[in-house]
Backbone as JSON, one array per atom type, in Angstrom:
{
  "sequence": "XXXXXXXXXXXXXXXXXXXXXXXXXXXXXXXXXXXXXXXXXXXXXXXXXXXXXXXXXXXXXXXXXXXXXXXXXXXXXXXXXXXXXXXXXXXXXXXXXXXXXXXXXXXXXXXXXXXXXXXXXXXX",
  "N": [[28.11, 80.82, 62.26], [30.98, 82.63, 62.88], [34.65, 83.2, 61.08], [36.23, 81.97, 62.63], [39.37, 79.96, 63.26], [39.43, 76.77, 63.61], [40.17, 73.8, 65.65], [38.88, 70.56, 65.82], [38.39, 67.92, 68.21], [38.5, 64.89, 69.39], [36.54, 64.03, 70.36], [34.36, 66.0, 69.37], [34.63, 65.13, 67.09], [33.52, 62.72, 67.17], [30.61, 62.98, 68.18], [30.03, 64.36, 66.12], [29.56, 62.27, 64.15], [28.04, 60.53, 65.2], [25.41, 61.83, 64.9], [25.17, 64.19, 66.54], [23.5, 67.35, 66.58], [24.19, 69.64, 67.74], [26.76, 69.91, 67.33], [27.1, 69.44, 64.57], [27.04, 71.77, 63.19], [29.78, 72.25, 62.7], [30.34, 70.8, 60.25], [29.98, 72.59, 58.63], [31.88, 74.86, 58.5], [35.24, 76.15, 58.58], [37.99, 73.69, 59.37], [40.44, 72.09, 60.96], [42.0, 68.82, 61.47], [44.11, 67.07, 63.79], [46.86, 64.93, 62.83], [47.06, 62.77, 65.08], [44.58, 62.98, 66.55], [43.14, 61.88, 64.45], [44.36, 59.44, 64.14], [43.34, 58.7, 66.71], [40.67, 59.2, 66.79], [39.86, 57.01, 64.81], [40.42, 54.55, 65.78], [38.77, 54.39, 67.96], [36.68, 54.09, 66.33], [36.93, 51.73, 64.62], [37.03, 50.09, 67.07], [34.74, 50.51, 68.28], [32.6, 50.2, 65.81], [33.99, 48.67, 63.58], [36.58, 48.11, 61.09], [35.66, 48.37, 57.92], [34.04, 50.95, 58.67], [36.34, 52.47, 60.07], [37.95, 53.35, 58.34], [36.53, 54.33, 55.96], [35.56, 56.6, 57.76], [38.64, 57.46, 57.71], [38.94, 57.95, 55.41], [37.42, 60.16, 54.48], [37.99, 62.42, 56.26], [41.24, 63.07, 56.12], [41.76, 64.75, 54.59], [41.85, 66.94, 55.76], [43.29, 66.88, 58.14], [46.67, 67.09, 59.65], [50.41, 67.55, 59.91], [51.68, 67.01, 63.56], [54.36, 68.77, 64.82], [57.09, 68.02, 66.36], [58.25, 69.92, 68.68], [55.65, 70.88, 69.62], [54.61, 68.05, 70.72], [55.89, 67.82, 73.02], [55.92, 70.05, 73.95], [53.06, 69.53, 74.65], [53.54, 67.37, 76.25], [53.98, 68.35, 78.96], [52.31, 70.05, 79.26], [50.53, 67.76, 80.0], [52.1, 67.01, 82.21], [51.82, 69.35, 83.84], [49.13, 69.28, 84.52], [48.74, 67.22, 85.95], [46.46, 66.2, 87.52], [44.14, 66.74, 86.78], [43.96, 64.76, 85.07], [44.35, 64.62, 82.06], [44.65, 63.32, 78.74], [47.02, 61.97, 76.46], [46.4, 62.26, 73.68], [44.68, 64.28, 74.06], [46.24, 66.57, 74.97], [47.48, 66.63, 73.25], [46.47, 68.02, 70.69], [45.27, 70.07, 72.1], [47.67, 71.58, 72.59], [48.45, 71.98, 70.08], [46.48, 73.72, 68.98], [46.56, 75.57, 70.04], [49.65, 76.62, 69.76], [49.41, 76.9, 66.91], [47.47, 78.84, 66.7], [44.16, 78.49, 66.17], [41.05, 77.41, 67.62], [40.35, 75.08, 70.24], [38.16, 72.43, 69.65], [36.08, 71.31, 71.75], [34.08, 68.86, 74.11], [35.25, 67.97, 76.19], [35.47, 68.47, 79.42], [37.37, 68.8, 80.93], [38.84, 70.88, 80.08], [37.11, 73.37, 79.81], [37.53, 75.59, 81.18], [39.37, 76.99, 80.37], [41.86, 78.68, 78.02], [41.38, 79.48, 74.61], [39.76, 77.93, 73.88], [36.55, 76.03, 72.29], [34.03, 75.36, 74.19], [32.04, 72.69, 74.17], [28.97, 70.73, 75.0], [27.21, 68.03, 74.49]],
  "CA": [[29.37, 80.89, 62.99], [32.11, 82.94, 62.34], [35.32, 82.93, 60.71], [37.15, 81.7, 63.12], [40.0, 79.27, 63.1], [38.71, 75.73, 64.74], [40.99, 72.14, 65.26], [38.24, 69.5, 66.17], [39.38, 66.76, 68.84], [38.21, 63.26, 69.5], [35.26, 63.9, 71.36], [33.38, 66.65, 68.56], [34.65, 63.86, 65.95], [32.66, 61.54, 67.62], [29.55, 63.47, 68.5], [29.43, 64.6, 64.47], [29.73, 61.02, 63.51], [26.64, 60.11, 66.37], [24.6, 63.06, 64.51], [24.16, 65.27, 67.03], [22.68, 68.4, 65.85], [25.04, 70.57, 68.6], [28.18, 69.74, 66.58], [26.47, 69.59, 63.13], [27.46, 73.04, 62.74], [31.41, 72.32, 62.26], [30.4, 70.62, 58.95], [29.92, 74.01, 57.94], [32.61, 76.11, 58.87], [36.4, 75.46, 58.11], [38.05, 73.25, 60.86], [41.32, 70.88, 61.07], [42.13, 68.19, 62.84], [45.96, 67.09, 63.66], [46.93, 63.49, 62.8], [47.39, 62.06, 66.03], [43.73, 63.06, 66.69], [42.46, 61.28, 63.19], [44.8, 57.93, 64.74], [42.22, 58.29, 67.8], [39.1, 58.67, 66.28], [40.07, 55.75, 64.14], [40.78, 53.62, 66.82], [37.63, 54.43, 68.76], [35.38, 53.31, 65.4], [37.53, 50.42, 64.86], [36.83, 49.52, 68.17], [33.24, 49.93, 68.3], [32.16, 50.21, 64.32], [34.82, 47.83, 62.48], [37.61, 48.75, 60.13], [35.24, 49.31, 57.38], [33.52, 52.15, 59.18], [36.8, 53.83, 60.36], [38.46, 53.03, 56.68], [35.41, 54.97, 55.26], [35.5, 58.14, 58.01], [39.48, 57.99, 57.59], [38.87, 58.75, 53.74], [36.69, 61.54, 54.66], [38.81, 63.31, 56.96], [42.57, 62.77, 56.31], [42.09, 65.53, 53.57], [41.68, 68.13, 56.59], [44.69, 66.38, 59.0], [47.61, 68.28, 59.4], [51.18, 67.04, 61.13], [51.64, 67.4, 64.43], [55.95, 68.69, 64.89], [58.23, 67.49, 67.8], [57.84, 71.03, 69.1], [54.21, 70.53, 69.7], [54.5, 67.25, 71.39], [56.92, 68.32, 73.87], [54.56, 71.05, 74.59], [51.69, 68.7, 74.82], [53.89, 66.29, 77.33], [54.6, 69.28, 79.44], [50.66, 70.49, 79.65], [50.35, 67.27, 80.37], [52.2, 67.0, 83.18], [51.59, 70.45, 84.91], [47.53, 69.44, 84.52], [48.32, 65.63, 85.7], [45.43, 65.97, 88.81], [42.68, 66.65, 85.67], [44.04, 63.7, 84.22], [44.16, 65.04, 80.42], [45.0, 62.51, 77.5], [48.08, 62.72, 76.16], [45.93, 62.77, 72.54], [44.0, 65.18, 74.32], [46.97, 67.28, 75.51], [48.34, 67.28, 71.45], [45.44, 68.52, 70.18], [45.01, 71.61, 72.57], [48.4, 72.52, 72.09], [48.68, 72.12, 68.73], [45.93, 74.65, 69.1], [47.19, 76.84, 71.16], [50.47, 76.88, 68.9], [48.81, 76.8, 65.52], [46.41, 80.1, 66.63], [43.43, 77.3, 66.12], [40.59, 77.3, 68.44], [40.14, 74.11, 70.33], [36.48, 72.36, 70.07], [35.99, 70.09, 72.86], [33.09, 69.3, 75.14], [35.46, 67.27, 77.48], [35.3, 69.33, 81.41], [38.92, 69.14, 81.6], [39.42, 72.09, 78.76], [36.14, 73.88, 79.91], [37.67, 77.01, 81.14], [41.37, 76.75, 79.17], [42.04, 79.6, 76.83], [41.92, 78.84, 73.14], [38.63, 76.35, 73.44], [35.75, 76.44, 72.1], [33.66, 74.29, 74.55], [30.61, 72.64, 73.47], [28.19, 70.02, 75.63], [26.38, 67.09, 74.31]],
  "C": [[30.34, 81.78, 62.23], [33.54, 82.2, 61.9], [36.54, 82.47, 61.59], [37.71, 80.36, 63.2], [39.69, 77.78, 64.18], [39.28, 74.61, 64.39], [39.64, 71.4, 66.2], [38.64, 68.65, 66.98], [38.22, 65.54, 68.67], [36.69, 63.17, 69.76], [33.86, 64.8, 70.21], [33.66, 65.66, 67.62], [33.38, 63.09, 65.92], [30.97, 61.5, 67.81], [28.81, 64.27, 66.51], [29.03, 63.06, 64.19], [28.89, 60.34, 64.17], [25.78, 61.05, 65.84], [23.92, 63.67, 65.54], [24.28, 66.65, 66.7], [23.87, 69.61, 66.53], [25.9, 70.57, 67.73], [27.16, 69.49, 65.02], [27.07, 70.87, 62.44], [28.9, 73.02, 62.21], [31.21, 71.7, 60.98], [30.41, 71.92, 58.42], [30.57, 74.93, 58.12], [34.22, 75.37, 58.44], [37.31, 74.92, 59.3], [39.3, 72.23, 59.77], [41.3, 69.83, 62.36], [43.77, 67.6, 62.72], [45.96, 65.4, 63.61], [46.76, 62.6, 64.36], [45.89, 61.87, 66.48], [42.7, 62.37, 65.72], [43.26, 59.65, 63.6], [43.38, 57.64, 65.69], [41.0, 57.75, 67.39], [39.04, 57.51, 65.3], [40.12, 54.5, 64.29], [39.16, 53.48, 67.4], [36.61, 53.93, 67.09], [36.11, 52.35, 65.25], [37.19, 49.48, 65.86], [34.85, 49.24, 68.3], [32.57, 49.71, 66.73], [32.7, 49.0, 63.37], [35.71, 48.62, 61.78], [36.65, 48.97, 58.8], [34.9, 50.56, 57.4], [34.82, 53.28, 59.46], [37.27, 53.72, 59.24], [38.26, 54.56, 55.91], [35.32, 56.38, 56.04], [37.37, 58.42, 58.12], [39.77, 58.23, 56.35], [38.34, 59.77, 54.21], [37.43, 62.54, 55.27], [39.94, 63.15, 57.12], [43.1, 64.34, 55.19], [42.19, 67.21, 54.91], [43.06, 67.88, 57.99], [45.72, 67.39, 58.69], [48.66, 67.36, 60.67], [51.39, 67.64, 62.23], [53.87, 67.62, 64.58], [56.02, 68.36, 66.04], [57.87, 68.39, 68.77], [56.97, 71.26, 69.81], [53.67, 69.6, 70.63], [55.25, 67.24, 72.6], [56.0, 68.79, 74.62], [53.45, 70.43, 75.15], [52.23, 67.7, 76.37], [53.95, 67.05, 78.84], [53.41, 69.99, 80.48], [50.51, 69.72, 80.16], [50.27, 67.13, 82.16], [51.86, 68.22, 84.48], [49.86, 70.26, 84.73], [47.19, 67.83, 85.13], [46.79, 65.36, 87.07], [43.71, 66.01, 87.74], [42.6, 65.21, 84.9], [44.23, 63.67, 82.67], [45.05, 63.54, 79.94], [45.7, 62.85, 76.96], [47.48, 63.05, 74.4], [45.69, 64.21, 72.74], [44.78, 66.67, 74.42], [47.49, 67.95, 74.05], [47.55, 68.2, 70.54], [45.44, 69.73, 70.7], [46.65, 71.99, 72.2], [49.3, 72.64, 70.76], [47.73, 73.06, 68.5], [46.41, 76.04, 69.12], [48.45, 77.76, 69.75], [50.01, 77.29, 67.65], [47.52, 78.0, 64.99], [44.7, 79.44, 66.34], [42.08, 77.71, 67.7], [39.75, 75.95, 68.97], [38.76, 73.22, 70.83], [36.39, 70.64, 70.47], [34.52, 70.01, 73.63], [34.02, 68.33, 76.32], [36.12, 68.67, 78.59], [36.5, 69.57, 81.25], [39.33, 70.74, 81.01], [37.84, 73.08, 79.24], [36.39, 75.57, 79.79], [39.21, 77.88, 80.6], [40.59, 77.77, 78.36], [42.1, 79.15, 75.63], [40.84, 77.73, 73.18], [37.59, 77.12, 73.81], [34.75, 75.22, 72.78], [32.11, 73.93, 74.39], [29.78, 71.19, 74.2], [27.43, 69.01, 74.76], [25.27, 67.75, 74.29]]
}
């Protein structure tokens, strides 16, 4: 892969952390992810894994987090709403345009972001 700039969301989190081989590759390249998106995936192993498990992948990846500004979330509420018939997540929404903003390219495999500018979309 090239050098290009890559924020991770909820969904490639999740699919590294399930070892599939598709997403395997972002261990190896340089990638952030924005706090609000490290709350999620935290939540979602909590939920199915236990608080050891997310404990243990929110040591691992808090060193790559990055804040999300006011600015950002605005923006994100905004996408939101001019996309509300796709339904997007308002995580989902912070993430791409903390992307977007941040020059970042956003690696998703969820449909909604498929043909969105600024994502790098990737399938199960």
């Amino acid at each position: 892969m090239d050098e290009i700039k890559r924020c991770l969301d909820t969904y490639a989190l999740v699919e590294i952390y399930l070892g599939n081989e598709k997403f395997a590759e972002y261990l190896n390249v340089d990638f952030i992810i924005n706090d609000l998106t490290l709350a999620e995936f935290y939540g979602v192993l909590l939920r199915e894994y236990g608080e050891n498990e997310a404990n243990l992948w929110l040591k691992k990846l808090e060193r790559y987090a990055l804040q999300v500004n006011r600015k950002v979330l605005i923006e994100a509420v905004k996408f939101r709403y001019e996309h509300k018939k796709q339904n997007i997540s308002f995580f989902d929404a912070v993430g791409y345009m903390f992307s977007v903003k941040n020059g970042y390219y956003f690696v998703t495999g969820d449909k909604e972001f498929e043909n969105l500018p600024n994502v790098e979309f990737k399938k199960k």
